[in-house]
VOGU-3710 file (C-alpha; in Angstrom, 3 decimals, decimal comma):
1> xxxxxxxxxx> 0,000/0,000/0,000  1,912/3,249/-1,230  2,339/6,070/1,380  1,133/9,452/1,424  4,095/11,359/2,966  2,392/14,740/2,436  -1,015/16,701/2,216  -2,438/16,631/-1,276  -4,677/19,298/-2,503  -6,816/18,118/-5,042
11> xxxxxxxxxx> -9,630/20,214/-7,932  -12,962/17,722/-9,215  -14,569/18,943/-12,006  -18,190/17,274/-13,318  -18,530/17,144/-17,281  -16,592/19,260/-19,237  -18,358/18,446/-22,807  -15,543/19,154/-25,134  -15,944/23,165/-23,727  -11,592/22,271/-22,502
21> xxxxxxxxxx> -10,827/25,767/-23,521  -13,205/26,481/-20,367  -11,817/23,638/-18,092  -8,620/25,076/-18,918  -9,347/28,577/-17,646  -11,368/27,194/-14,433  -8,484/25,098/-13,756  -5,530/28,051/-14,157  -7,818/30,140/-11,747  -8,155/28,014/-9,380
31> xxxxxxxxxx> -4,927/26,833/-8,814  -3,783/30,764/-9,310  -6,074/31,885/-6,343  -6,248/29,087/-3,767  -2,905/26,565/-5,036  -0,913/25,092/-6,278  -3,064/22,177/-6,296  -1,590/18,615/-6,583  -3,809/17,085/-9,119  -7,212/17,922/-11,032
41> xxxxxxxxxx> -9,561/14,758/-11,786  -12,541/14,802/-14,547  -16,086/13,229/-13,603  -18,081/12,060/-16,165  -17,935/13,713/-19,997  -14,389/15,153/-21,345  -16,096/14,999/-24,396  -19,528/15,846/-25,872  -21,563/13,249/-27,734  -20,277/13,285/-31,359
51> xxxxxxxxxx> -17,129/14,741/-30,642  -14,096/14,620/-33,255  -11,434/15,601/-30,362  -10,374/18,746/-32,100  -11,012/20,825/-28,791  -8,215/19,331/-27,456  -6,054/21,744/-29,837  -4,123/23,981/-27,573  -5,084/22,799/-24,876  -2,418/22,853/-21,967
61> xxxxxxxxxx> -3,488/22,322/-18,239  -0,769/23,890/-15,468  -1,651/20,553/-13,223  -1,553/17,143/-13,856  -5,566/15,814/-14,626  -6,956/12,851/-14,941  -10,140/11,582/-16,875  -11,786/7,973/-17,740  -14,658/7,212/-20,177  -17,540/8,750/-19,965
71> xxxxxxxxxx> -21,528/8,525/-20,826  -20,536/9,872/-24,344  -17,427/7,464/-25,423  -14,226/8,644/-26,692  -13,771/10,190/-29,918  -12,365/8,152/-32,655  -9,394/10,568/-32,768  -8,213/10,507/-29,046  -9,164/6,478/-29,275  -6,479/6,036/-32,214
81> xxxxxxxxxx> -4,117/8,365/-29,911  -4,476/6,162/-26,537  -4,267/3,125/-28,799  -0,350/4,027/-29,648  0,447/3,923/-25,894  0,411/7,587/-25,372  -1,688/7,837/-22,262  -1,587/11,992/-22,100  -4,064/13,458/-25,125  -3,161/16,834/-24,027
91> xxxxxxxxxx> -0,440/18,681/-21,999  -0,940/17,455/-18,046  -4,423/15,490/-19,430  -4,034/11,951/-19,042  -5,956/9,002/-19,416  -6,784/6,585/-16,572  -8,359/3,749/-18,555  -11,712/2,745/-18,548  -11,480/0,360/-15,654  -8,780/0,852/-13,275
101> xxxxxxxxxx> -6,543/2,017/-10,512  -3,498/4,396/-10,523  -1,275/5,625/-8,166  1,026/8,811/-8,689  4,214/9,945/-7,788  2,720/11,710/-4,545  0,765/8,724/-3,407  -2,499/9,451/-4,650  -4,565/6,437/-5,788  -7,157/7,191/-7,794
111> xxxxxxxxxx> -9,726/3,971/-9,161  -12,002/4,335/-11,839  -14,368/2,799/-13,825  -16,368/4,544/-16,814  -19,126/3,840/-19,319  -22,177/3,967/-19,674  -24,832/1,961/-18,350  -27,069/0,130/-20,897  -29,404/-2,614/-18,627  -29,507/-5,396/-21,920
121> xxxxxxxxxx> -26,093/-4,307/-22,701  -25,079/-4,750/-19,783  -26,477/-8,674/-18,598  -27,133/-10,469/-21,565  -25,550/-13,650/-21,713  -24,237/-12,308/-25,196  -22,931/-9,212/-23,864  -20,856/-10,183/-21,222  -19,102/-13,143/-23,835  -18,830/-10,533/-26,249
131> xxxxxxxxxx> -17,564/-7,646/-23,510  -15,153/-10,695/-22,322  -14,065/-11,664/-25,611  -12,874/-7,837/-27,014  -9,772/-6,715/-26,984  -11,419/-3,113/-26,665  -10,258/-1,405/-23,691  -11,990/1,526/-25,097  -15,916/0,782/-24,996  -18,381/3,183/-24,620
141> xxxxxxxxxx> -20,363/0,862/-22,016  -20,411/-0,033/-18,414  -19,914/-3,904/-18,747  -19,761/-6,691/-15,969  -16,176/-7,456/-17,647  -15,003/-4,166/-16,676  -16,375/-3,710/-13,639  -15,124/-7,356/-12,653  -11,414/-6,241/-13,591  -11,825/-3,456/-10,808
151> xxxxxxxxxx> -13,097/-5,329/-8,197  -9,570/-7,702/-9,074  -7,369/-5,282/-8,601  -5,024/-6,202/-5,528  -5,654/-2,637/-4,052  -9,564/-3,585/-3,510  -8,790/-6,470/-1,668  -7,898/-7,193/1,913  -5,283/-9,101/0,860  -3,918/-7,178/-1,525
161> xxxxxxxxxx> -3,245/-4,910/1,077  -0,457/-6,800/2,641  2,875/-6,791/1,614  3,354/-8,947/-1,853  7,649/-8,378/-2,489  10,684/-7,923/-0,080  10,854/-4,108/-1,070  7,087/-4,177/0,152  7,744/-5,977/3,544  10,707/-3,850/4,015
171> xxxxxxxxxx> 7,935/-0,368/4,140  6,349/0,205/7,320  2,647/-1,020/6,667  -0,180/0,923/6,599  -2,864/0,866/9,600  -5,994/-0,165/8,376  -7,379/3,164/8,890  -5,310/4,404/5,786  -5,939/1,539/3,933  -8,199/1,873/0,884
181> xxxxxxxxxx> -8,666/4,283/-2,350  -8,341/7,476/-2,141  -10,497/8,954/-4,994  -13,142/6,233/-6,597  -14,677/7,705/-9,729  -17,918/6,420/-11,281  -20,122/6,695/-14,305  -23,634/7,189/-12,340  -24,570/6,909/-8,697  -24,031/3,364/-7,072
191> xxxxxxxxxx> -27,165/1,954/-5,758  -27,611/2,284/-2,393  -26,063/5,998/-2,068  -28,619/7,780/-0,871  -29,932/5,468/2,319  -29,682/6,991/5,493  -28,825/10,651/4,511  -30,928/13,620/5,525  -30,171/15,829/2,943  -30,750/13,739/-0,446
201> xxxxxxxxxx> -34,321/14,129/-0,281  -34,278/17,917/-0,373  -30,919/18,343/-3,089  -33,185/17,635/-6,109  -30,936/15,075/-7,374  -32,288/12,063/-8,844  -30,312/8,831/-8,597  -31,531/6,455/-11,686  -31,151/2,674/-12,339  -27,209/1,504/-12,273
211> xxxxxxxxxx> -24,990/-1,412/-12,006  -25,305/-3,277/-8,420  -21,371/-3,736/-8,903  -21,026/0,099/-8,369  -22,087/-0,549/-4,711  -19,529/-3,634/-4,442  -16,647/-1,415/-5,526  -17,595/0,768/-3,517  -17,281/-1,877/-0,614  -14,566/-3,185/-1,383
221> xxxxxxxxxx> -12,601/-0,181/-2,399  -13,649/2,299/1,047  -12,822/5,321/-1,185  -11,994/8,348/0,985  -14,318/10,620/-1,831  -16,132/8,810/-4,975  -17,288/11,120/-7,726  -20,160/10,898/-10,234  -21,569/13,361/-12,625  -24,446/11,953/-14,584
231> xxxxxxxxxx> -27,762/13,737/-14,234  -28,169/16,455/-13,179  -27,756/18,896/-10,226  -24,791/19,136/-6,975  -25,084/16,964/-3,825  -22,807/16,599/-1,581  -23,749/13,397/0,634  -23,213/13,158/5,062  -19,734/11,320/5,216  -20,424/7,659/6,362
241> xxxxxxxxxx> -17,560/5,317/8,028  -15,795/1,574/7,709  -15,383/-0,462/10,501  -12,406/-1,527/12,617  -11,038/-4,437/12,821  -11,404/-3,562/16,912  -14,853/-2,534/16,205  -15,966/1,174/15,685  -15,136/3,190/12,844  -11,617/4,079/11,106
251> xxxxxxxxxx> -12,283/5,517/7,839  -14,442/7,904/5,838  -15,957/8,233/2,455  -17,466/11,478/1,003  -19,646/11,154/-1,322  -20,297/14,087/-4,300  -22,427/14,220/-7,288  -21,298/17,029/-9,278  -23,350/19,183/-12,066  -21,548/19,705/-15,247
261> xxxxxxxxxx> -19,553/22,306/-16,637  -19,968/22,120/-20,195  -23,259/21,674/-22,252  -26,578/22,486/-21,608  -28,751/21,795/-18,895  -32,306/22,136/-17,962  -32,757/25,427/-15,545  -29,780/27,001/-13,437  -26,685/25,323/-13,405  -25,390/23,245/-10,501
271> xxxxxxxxxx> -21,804/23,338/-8,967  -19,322/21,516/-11,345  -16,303/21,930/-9,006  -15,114/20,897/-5,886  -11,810/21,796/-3,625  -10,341/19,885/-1,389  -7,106/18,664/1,101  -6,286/14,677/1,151  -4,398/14,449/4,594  -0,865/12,341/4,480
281> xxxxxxxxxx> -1,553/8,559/5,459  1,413/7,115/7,018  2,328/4,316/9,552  2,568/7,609/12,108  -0,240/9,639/11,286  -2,515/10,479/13,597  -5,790/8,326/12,707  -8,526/10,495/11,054  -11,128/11,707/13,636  -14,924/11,082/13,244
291> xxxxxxxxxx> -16,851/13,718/11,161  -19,444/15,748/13,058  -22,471/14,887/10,586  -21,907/11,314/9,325  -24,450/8,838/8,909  -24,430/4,670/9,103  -22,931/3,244/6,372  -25,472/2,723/3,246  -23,431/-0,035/1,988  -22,681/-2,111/5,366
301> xxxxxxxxxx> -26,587/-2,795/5,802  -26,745/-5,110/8,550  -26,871/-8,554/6,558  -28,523/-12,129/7,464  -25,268/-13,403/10,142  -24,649/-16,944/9,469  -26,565/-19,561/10,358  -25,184/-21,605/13,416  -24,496/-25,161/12,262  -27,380/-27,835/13,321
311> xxxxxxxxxx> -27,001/-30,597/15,436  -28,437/-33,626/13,138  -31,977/-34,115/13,854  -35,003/-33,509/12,330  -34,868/-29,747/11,430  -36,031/-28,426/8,362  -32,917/-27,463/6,361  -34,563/-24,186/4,593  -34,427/-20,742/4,896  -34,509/-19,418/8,215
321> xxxxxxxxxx> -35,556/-15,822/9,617  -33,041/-14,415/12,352  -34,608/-14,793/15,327  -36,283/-11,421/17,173  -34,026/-10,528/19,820  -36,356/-11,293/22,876  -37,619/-14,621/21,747  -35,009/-15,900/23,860  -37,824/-14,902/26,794  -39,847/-18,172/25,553
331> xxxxxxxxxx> -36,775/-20,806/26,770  -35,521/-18,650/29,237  -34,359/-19,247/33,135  -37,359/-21,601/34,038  -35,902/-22,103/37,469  -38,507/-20,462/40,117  -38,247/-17,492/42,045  -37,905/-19,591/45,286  -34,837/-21,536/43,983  -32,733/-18,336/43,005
341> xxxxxxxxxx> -33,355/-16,375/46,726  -29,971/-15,330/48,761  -28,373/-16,565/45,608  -24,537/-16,264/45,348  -22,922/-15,022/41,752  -23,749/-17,733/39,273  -21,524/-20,673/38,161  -18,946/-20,423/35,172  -20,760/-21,417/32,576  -24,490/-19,760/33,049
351> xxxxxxxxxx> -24,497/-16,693/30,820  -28,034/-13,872/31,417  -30,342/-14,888/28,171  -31,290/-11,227/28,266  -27,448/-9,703/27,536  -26,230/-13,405/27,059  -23,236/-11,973/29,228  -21,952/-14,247/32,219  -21,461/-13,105/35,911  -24,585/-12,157/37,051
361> xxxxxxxxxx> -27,857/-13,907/37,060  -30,732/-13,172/34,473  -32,810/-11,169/37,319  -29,950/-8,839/38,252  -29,305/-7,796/34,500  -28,935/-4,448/33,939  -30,586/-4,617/31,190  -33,740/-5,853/33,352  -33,375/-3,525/36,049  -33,646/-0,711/32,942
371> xxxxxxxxxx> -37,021/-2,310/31,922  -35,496/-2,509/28,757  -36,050/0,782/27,715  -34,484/2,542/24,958  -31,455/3,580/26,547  -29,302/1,648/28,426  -28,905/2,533/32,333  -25,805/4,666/33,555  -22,630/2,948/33,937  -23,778/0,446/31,391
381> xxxxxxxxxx> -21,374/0,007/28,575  -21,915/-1,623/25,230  -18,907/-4,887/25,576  -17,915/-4,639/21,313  -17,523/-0,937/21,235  -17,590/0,372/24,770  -20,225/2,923/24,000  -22,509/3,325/26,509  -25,742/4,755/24,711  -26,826/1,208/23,045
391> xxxxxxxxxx> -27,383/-2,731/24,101  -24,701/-5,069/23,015  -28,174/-6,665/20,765  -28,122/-2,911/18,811  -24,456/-2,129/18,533  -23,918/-1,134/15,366  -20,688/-2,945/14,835  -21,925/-6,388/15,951  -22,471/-7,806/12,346  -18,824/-6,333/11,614
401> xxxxxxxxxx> -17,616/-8,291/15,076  -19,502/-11,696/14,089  -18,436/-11,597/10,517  -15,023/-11,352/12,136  -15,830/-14,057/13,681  -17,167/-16,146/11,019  -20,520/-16,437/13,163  -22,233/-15,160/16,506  -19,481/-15,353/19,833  -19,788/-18,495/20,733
411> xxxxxxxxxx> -20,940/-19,499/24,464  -18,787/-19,988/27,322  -17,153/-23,738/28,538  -20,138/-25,629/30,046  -22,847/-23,897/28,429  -26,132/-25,882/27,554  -28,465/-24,413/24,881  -31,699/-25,495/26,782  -33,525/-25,630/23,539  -31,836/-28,657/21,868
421> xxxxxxxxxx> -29,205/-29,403/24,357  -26,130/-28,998/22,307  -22,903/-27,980/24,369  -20,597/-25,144/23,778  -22,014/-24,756/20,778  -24,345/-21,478/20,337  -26,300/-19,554/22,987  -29,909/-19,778/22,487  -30,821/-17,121/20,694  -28,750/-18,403/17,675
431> xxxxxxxxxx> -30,515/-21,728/18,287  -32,440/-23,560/15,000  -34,828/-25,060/17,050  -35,756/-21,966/18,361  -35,589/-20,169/14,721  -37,673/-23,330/13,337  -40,744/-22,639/16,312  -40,525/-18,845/15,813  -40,607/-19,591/11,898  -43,615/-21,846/12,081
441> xxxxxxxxxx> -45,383/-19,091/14,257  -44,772/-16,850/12,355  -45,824/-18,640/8,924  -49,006/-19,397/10,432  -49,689/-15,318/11,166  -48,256/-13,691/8,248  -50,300/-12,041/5,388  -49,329/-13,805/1,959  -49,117/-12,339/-1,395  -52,599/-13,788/-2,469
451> xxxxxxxxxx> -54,034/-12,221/0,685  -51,924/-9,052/0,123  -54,030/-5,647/-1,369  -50,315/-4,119/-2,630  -49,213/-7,374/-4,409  -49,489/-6,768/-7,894  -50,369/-10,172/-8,437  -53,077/-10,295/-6,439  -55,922/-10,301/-9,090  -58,355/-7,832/-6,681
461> xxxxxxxxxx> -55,365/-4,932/-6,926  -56,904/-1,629/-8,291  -54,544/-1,203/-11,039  -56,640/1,902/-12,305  -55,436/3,920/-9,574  -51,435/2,589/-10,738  -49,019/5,908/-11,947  -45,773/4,048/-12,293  -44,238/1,037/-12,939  -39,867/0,231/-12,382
471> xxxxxxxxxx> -38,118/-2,329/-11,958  -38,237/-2,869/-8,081  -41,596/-0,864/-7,248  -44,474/0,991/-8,111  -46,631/4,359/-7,597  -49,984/4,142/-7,077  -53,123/6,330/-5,805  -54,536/5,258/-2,608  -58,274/4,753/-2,058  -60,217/7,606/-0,874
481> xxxxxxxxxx> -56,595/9,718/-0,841  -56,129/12,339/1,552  -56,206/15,341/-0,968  -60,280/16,607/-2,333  -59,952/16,862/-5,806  -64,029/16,531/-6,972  -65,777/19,515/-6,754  -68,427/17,670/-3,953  -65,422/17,035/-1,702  -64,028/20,183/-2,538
491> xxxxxxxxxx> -67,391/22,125/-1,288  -67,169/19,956/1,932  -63,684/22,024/3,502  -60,388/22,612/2,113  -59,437/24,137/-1,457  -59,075/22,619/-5,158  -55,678/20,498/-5,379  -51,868/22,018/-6,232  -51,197/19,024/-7,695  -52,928/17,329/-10,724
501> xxxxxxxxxx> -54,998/14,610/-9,597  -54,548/15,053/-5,869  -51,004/14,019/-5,652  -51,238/11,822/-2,485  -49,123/8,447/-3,424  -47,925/5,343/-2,163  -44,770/4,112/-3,654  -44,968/-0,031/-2,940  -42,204/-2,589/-3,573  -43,419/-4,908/-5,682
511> xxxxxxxxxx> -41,984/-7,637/-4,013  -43,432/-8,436/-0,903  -42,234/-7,602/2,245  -43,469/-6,007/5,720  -41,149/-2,963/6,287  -38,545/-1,418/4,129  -36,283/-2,066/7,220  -37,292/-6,051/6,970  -35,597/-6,488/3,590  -32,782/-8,856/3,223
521> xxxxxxxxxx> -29,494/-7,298/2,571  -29,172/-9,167/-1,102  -32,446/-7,644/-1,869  -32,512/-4,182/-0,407  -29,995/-1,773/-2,251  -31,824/-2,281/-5,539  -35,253/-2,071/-4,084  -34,444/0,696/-1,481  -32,273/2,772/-4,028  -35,390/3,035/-6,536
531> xxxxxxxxxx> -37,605/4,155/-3,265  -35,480/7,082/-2,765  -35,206/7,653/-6,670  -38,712/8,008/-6,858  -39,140/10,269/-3,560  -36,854/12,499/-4,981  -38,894/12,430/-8,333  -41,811/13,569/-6,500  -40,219/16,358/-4,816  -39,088/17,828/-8,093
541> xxxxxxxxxx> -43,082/17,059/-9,471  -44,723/18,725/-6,140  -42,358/21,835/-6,639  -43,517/23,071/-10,102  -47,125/22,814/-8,567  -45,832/25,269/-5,716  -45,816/22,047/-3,140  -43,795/20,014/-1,149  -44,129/16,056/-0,168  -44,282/14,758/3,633
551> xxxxxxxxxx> -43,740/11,123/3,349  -44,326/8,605/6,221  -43,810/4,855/6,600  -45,503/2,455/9,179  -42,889/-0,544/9,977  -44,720/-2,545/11,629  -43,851/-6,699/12,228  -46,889/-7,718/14,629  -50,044/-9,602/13,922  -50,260/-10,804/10,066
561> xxxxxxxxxx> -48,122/-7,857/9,220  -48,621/-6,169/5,380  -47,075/-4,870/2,944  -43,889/-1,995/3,433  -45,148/1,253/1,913  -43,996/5,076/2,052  -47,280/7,271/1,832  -46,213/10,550/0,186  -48,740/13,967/0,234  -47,830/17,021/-0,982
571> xxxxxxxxxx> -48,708/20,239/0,904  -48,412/23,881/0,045  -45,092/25,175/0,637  -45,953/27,779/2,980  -46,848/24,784/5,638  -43,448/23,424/5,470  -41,871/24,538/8,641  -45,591/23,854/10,425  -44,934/20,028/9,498  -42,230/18,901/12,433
581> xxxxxxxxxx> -44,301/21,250/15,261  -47,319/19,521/14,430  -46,021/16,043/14,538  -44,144/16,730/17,516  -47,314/18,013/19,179  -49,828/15,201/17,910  -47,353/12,598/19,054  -47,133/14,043/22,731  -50,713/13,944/22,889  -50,868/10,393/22,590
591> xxxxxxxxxx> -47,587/9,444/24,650  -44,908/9,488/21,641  -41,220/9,803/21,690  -39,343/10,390/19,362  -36,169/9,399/18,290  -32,921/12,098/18,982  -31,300/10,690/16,547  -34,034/9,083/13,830  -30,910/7,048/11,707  -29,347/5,279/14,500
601> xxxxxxxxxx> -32,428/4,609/16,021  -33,881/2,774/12,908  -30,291/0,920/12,819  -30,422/-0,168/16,534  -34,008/-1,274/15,812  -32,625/-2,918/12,462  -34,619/-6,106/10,610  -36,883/-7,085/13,570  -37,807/-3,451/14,241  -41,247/-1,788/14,515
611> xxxxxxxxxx> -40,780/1,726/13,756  -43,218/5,451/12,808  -40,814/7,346/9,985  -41,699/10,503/8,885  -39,199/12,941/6,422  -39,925/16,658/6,490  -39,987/18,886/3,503  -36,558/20,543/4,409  -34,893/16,778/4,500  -34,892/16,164/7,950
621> xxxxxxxxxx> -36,366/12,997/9,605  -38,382/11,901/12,989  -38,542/8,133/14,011  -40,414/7,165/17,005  -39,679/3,259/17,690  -43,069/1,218/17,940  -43,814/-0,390/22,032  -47,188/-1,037/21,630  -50,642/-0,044/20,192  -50,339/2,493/17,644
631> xxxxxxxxxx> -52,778/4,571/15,607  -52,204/3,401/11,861  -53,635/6,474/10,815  -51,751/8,907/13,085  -49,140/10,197/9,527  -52,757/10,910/7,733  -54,174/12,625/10,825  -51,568/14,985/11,587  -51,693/16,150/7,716  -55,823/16,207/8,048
641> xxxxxxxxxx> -55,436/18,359/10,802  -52,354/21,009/8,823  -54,732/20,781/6,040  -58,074/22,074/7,462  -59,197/18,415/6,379  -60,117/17,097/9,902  -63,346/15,268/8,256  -60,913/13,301/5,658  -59,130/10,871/8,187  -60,551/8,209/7,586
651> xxxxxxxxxx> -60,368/6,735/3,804  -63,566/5,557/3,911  -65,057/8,064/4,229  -63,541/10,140/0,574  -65,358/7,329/-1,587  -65,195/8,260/-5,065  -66,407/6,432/-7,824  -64,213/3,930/-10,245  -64,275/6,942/-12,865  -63,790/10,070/-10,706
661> xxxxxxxxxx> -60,284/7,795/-9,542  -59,661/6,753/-13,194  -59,499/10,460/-13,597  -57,395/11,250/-10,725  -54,801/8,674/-11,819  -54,528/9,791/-15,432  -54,093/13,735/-14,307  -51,333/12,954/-11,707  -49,366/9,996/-14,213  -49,565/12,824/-16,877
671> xxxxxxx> -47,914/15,059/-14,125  -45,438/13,298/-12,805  -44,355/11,593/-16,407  -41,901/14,364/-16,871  -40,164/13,561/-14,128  -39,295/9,913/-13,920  -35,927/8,539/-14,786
//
């Protein structure tokens, strides 16, 4: 792993579009007024669509940039000239390749990958012989080829990290910390990049459909910034973290979409550029601190652990869900209160089923004596990262410690699982006789697709009331929506709708599953990255109309559970800042709490979570974590009552006939048409 002996300063520019003689100019300014800067990288487009590479005439950059392939391709010209070897088209431009990693003289390493992204292209049995099979390093398109060479690359590997010659063994290593990419640039968004962030909702930008190996390099290559620049608009994402091989976090990516330079664009034009310092990595730098604003990681979702292996019986062999985390209650101490009076400390090898930590007796956990509230009594510290404001069963960093692992920690000496009596072998939590009995349970309670009204194969679905169909979900009216839009409803309170057809949506996986949080890992990036594609779509719809969306989800796990759903209703723009006040009042009056801090709450709560989610117009979020009864129609309530539409709570009661809704569908898809992806 090459060193980085000194602080690099380094310029991003999104899409230049053949306009170099600009990029030039930009580039000489910048490094005039706030340089020298150490190196200048390209995002997306050097070159327009139909280029002949003539701009490049002239051209002469005063630092050294680099740029890959773009949406648009190379120009036949600047091909021919890469194809004699020459990797710099223009005086300090140089090309990185269209799939791979490069380290200069100063220690930078900066990874790319470029084309662009064409779905048949793309996985086609044909395409990915034919992709294999050229001896064009020079495509145009995003293949699984190129993207499979990246993830290769020694650099994006743990072991590739470790010393591979004498004259490597012979440099001090790296800590992990440092250990990584430090710039990752991309052709679009990787899916997944938005989870978790506040402000992606409000920036406007949209994140379309893209190669799930984007999110995998990402992984894998814990960039300290990635870069993309297709579509349009600036964002700048919350910095999220890696794990430690101790536990916690050692290293952070930044995330930034970047507008273009060059070109035209629809409306103002976003920020193209972007400034900043690379601090030196080596062996004795002082390890980077934790930024003030960063979020979970999106791409570190906590995954399915590994299933602890069965003793050989009789249990079914298939697919298990992870068992809730107080199920353990149901096989638990059964000892009576009488036996465990003027006890002493417990034996050895008896470990609390509540913290499933030894040395005190299940009774006298502190988890107990909290009444397992949401925050974990004083003095209490979590034992994998030594925080004290979660349970060990919601640290963060458990899946990283078990993964390390390869598997839950395993029980003391001596310990029985009470469940199927296997020694030393898993606590009983982890037990597959008590995931088969909780499975069963739970099969007999659960809503199926045939039962389910959101499963689009269920024949009794009101597809007239359907707006949008993708790949992973769809966007549909509701019945009797929140919003009057026929004159009769109109006439009964409120006024005549900003948006076409009402506006009030559901967006709906169309797989089926309870809560977006519920999702396994190897389904969720796709599914959850086209949920907050869509959101943002709807934002940018609601604003020509002069309105702005609240959104809500219900998570909910108990009884027959459903089908996971985000309700979205837009609301004049002048009520925006009523919205939090408003929730924060309603929820008081019925014994609410909500979350301090909504993302690690929801992460803490993670798969087996019941959760209330609501995301403001400005971006922000509130999460209050479910205990008990709750009001299902406490997100349309709140709105009812911002609205002046206290007599519209209930659905039921805003019938409208098959046609008046086949109207309302057509208005709103007609709308919002212009703003899909």
């Amino acid at each position: 792993m090459a060193h980085q002996p000194t602080v690099l300063k380094i310029l991003a520019f999104g899409s230049p579009r053949s306009e170099l003689s600009i990029l030039q100019s930009k580039i000489t300014s910048i490094n005039a007024k706030h340089g020298p800067f150490d190196a200048c990288v390209i995002v997306g487009d050097l070159f327009k669509e139909g280029s002949d590479g003539s701009e490049l005439e002239g051209i002469s950059l005063p630092i050294p940039t680099y740029f890959t392939i773009g949406q648009n391709g190379l120009p036949e010209k600047v091909k021919e000239q890469l194809q004699t070897g020459a990797g710099e088209v223009a005086a300090n431009l140089v090309f990185l390749g269209s799939s791979s990693v490069f380290t200069t003289a100063q220690g930078l390493k900066i990874g790319c990958i470029g084309g662009k992204y064409d779905v048949d292209h793309y996985v086609t049995a044909e395409a990915v012989r034919a992709s294999r099979s050229s001896s064009d390093p020079l495509s145009p398109y995003l293949t699984k080829t190129s993207a499979s060479q990246l993830l290769s690359h020694p650099l994006l590997s743990p072991q590739g990290r470790n010393p591979t010659s004498l004259a490597d063994a012979r440099t001090t290593p790296l800590p992990s910390a440092f250990q990584g990419l430090d710039l990752l640039l991309l052709p679009s968004a990787p899916p997944g990049i938005s989870l978790l962030s506040p402000s992606f909702t409000a920036s406007g930008v949209s994140i379309g459909q893209s190669a799930l190996e984007l999110a995998e390099i990402v992984r894998k290559a814990r960039p300290r910034y990635t870069f993309w620049a297709h579509g349009e608009g600036f964002w700048e994402r919350e910095p999220f973290g890696w794990a430690a091989p101790a536990g916690g976090e050692e290293r952070w990516t930044r995330a930034v979409k970047l507008g273009q330079l060059g070109g035209e664009g629809t409306g103002k034009k976003a920020r193209a550029f972007y400034a900043f310092t690379l601090p030196a990595q080596m062996p004795t730098t002082t390890l980077p601190t934790p930024p003030a604003n960063s979020t979970p990681n999106p791409f570190t979702l906590p995954a399915k652990p590994a299933a602890a292996e069965e003793p050989e019986s009789n249990i079914s062999k298939g697919k298990k869900r992870a068992a809730l985390d107080d199920q353990e209650g149901a096989f638990g101490d059964e000892r009576s209160k009488s036996q465990r009076t003027d006890r002493g400390p417990p034996p050895d090898n008896y470990v609390c089923t509540i913290c499933n930590i030894p040395g005190h007796w299940l009774p006298d956990c502190p988890q107990k004596a909290a009444g397992q509230g949401p925050h974990p009594p004083e003095g209490y510290k979590c034992k994998i990262c030594q925080s004290p404001d979660h349970y060990i069963r919601e640290c963060p960093n458990k899946e990283t410690a078990d993964r390390a692992r390869n598997g839950p920690r395993p029980p003391p000496k001596g310990y029985t699982c009470r469940a199927c009596g296997v020694v030393e072998q898993h606590f009983l939590k982890d037990c597959p006789v008590v995931k088969e009995r909780n499975e069963m349970r739970n099969k007999k309670k659960e809503l199926g697709p045939a039962e389910c009204w959101f499963c689009l194969s269920n024949p009794k679905v009101t597809k007239h009331l359907v707006v949008a169909i993708g790949s992973e979900t769809y966007v549909t009216l509701p019945k009797g929506q929140l919003i009057p839009t026929i004159p009769k409803h109109v006439a009964q309170g409120g006024s005549k709708p900003l948006v076409p057809g009402g506006g009030h949506v559901l967006i709906i996986p169309i797989a089926h599953h309870p809560t977006l949080l519920s999702i396994p890992a190897e389904d969720a990036l796709p599914i959850i990255s086209e949920v907050e594609s869509t959101k943002s779509a709807l934002t940018r719809c609601y604003e020509k109309y002069n309105a702005v969306p609240v959104m809500w989800e219900v998570g909910r796990l108990s009884g027959r559970g459903g089908h996971a759903h985000v309700q979205v209703v837009p609301i004049p723009k002048e009520l925006a800042e009523k919205v939090e006040d408003a929730f924060r009042k309603a929820g008081e009056s019925q014994g609410l709490d909500w979350e301090d801090e909504p993302e690690k709450a929801l992460a803490r709560a993670g798969k087996a979570g019941n959760y209330f989610k609501v995301e403001l117009p400005g971006g922000g979020k509130m999460v209050h974590l479910l205990k008990g009864n709750f009001d299902l129609q406490f997100g349309r309530m709140v709105l009812a009552g911002l609205l002046g539409l206290h007599h519209r709570v209930d659905w039921k009661d805003c019938y409208q006939t098959e046609e008046e809704e086949k109207d309302d569908a057509v208005k709103f898809k007609k709308a919002f048409a212009a703003f899909q992806s």
